[in-house]
N, C-alpha and C positions, 0 to 999 in steps of 0.2 A: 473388602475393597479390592479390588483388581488391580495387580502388580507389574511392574517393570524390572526384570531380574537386572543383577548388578554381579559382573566378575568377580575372583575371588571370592564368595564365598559373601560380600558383604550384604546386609538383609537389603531385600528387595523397595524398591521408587514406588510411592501411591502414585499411583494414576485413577484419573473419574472417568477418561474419555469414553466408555465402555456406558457408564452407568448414566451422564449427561446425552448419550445418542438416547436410550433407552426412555430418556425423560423428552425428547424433544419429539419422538416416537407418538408417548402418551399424548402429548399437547398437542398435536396437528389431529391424533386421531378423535380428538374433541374432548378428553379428560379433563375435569379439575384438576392440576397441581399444584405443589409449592415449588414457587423460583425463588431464587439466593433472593431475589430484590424485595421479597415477602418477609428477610431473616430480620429477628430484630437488632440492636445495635452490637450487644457483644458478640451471638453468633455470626450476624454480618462481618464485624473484624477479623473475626477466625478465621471464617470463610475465605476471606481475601489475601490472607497469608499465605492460605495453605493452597489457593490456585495459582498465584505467585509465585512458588516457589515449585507446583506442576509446571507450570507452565516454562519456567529457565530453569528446568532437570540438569536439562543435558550446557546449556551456559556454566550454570554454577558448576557443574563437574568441569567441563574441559576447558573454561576459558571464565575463570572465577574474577580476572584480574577486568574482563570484558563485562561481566552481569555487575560486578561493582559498581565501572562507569554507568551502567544504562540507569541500574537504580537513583545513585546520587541525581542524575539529569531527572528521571521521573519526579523526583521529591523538589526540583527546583520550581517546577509550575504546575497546576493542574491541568492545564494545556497538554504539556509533554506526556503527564501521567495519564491523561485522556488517548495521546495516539500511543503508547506502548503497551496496552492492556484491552487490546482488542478480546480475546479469551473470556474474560471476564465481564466485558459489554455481551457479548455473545451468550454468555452460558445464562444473563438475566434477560433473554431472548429465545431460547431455546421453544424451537416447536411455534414460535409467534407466525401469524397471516397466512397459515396452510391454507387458504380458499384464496387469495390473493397468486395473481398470474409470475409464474416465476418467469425469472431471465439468469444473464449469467452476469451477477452484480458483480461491483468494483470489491465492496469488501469493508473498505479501510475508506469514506467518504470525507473529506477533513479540507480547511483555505488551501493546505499547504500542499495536497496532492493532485491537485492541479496548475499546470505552468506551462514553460516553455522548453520545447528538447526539436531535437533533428528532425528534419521528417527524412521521405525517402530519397530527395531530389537534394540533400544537405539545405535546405531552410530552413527558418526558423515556424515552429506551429504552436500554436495554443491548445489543452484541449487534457484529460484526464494522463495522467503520468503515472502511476505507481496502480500495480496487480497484482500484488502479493497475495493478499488476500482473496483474490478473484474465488467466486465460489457459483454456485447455482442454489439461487434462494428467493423469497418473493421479493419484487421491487421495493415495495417500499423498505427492506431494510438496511438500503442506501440510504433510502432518503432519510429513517427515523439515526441513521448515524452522523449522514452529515447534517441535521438541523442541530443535533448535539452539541458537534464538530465544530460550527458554525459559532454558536451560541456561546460556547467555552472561550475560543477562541477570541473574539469580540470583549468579553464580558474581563477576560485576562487584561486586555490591550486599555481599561478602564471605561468600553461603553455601558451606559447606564443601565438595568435592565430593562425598564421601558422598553428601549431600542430594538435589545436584544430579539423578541418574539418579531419585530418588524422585519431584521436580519433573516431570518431563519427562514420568513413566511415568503420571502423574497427568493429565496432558494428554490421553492417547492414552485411557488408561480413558474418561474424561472424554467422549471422542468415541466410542468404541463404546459407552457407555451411552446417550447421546443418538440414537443410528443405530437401536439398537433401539429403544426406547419410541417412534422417531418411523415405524418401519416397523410397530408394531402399530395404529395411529391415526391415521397422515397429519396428526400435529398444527402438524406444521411450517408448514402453510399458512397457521397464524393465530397460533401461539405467539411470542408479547413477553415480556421481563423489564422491567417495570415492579417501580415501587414496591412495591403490593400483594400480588407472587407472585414479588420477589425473594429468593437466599439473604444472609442479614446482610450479607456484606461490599461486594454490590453495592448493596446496599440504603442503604448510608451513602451511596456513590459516587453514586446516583440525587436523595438528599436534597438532597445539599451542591448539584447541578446544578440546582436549583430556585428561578434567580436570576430577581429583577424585570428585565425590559428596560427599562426607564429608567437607572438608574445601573449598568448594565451599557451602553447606549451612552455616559452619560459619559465612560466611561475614552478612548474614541477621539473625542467630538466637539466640539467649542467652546463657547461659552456659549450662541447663538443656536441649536445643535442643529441646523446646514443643512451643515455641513460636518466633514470630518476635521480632526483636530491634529495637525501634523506631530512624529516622533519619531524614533529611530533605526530604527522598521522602518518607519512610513508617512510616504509621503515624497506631499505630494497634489498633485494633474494638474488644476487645476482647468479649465486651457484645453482639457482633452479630455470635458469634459462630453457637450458635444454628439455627438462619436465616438461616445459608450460609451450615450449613446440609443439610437443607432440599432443600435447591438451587442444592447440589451438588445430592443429592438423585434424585431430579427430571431430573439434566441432563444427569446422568448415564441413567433414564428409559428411557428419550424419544430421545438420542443420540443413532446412530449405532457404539456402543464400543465394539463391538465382539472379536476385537483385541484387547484389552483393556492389558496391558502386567500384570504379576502378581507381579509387584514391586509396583502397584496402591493400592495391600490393600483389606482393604474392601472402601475404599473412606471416612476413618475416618475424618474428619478434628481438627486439632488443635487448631488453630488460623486464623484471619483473619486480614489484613492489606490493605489500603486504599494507593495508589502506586500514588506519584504526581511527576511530572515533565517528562513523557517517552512522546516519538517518538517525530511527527513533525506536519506534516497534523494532529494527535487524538490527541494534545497534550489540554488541557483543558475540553476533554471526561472522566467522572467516569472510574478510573482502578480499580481492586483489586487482590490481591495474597491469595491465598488460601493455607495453609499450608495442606498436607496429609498425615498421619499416613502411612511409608512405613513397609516392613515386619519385619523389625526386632526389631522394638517397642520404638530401642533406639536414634531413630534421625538421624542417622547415614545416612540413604537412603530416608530421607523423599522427597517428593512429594512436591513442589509447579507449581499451577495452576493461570494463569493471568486471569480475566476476564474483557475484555474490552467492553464499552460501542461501540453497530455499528452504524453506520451510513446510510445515502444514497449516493449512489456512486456517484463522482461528473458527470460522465458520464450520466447518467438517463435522460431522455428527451433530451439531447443531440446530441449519435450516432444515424443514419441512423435506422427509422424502420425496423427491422427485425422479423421473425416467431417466434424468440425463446422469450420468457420471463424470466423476472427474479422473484425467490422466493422473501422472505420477506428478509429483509435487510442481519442477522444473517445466515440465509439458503444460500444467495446467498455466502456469503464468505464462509461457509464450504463446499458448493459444488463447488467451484474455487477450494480450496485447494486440496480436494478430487482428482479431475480431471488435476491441472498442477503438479503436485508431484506424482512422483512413490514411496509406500514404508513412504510416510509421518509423520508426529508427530499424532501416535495414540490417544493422547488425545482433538483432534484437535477436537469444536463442538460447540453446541450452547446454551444460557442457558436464563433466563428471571428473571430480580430482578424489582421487583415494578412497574411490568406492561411493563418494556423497554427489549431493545435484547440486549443480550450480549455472545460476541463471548469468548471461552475459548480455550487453549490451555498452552500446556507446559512449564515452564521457565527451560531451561535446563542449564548446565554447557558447552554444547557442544554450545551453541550460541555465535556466530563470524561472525562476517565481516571484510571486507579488510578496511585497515588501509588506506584512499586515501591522507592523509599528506604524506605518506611516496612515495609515484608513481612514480616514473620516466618515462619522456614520453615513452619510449618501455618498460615500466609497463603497465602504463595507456592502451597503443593500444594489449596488449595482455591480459588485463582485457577485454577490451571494446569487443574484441574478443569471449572470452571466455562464457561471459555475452550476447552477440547475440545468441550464439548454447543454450544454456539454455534455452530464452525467445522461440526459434524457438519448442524447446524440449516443451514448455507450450501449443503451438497453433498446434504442431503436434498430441497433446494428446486429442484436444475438438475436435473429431469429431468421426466417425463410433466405432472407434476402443473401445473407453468409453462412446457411446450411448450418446454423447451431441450431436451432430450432424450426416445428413447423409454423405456418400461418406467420402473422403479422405483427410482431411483439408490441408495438406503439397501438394500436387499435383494440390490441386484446386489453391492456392498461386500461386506455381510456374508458373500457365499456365496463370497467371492475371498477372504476374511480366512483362512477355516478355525478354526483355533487360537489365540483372544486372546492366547496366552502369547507363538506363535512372533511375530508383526507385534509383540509390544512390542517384544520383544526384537529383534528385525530394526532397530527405529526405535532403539532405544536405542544400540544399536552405531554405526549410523552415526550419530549424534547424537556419542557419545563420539569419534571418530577426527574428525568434522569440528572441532568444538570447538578441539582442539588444534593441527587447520591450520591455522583461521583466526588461532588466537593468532602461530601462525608466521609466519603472512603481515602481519600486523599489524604487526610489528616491521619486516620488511622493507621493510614502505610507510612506516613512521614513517623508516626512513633514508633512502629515497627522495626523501623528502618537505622532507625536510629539507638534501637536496642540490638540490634545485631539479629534479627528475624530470618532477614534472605541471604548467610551469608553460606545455610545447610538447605538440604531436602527434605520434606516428611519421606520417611522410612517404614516400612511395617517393622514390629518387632514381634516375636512370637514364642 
């Protein structure tokens, strides 16, 4: 098994990633294999231990007190343990739709990674949010993630399962309606869901995201408005001010911020704060908030900046070899963003603390999502809807028209689909059989978990 050395002397980290590229290899190039999702129930358990435990190496070592929380949060829902275990979706995927037209997918398809954030112009816009996972893989395995995504989600929230497959099928519609109308027009290059030309239920979501920045930085800043207030997730660095200057100095030079808006400042920074307990999949990765002196000196319009520790996409050795490559970790997510968003959060980039990558971007007041507590099933299937033409609008956009790829991404799709009926129904199957895995696997990582499983690394010993 192919290793991960470890200082000192201590025996070396299993790692698969080597041996999972080599199988995903096999399966595009038209092999029989066995996938994890072939294993049967005990080796399945195993399995899922021991990529758990690949997969937060480097968590459980530096930041044990971090992979605790994520785990505890995964074992609360299967929802949650669905978006943190992306790795594991992937690797019972491995080498899947090599004849299917790739693009450069979202990654991480799910309700909740779609909402509201800044655009360029500071408004509010609707539309795919989160890239982490960005990768170059066939389409559809967006789509066979988020019918999953979809389906988990819904099914957590108590819709029936009936419903469920309507949800999901609503999705896919959803994105081959958007694939066409944007292959008759090339409207994808400039098409927003704002206020004005949203459907009702984004259109609340948009409203409600149309907060003042002033007592919206209240919530996080003191009375003098120069600093963070400490709390259970911002914990502030004031001694590291000057650090995170010269952090912020270098990502202004070596980012394209041309659009950079002029409420940024000179990029003064104030204060710095160490952000604990966000998202789901990064949750245990170094965050930090960056305070910025906005123009009017008084707090009032300040600037805060997140910088997130990146990662490698769970996708990577995974999907189907393709011509394109991926930059370095940091690069590859601000060029996803760049390229699925029209109009995007201009301070959207890259930045390097102590050697590691770290992605930056805006904390805005305009940031929302849909409330899916609240969904009624003809919610749910007009979200799920609505969320297909977006993700469609994502892989309409990586091809000729934005120089990531050649020819016409939305028309090379359609002419691989064939049959709208047979790709739902294709997606819906495997939607339906993952669903029930993952319920499986859930359980198993809840006893795991609870025996004290992920709290070490598999080790070679020799």
């Amino acid at each position: 098994m192919p290793r991960t050395h470890n200082p000192g002397g201590e025996p070396p980290t299993a790692s698969r990633f080597e041996d999972f590229a080599e199988l995903a290899r096999r399966r595009a190039s038209g092999e029989f294999v066995m996938l994890p999702r072939h294993l049967p129930p005990e080796d399945r358990r195993l399995y899922v231990r021991q990529t758990l435990r690949e997969d937060h190496a480097q968590r459980i070592h530096q930041r044990p007190e971090g992979a605790a929380t994520k785990f505890e949060k995964l074992a609360g829902s299967v929802y949650s343990y669905f978006r943190g275990t992306c790795l594991l979706f992937y690797r019972d995927m491995a080498g899947e739709d090599a004849w299917m037209p790739t693009v450069l997918t979202l990654g991480d398809v799910h309700p909740e990674n779609f909402g509201v954030m800044p655009s360029v112009d500071n408004t509010p816009i609707f539309g795919v949010n989160d890239f982490d996972e960005a990768y170059f893989a066939p389409f559809t395995w967006d789509l066979k993630r988020g019918a999953v995504g979809f389906m988990i989600a819904a099914r957590e929230q108590g819709v029936k399962r009936k419903h469920l497959r309507k949800i999901a099928k609503r999705l896919v519609q959803g994105y081959l309606e958007g694939l066409r109308s944007f292959a008759r027009d090339d409207s994808e290059m400039h098409y927003q869901l704002r206020i004005d030309n949203s459907p009702k239920l984004i259109r609340k979501l948009l409203q409600r995201a149309q907060r003042d920045r002033e007592p919206w930085l209240q919530k996080y800043l003191g009375e003098k408005r120069d600093r963070f207030v400490a709390d259970e997730k911002l914990v502030p660095l004031p001694s590291r001010v000057d650090e995170f200057q010269d952090i912020i100095d270098e990502y202004a030079e070596k980012n394209d911020l041309a659009e950079l808006p002029a409420r940024a400042g000179n990029l003064k920074v104030k204060d710095v704060a160490e952000r604990k307990g966000s998202g789901t999949a990064s949750l245990g990765l170094a965050r930090y908030w960056v305070l910025l002196e906005g123009l009017s000196e008084d707090g009032t319009d300040d600037v805060i900046l997140e910088l997130k520790r990146a990662r490698r996409s769970a996708l990577a050795g995974l999907a189907p070899p393709s011509q394109k490559q991926m930059d370095g970790e940091a690069d590859r997510v601000v060029n996803a963003q760049a390229v699925h968003l029209v109009g995007g959060d201009p301070f959207y980039g890259k930045a390097e603390i102590g050697g590691e990558s770290f992605l930056v971007r805006e904390r805005s007041p305009y940031k929302e999502e849909i409330d899916i507590d609240d969904l009624s099933k003809k919610k749910w299937k007009r979200y799920a809807r609505i969320c297909g033409t977006s993700l469609a609008q994502a892989h309409a956009l990586a091809d000729g028209d934005t120089g990531v790829m050649e020819g016409n991404a939305e028309k090379r799709i359609l002419e691989a689909i064939g049959e709208d009926a047979l790709l739902i129904e294709d997606i819906l199957r495997f939607a339906e059989e993952t669903v029930e895995r993952i319920y499986r696997d859930h359980r198993a990582f809840c006893e795991d978990w609870s025996l004290g499983a992920l709290q070490f690394v598999d080790k070679i010993y020799e």
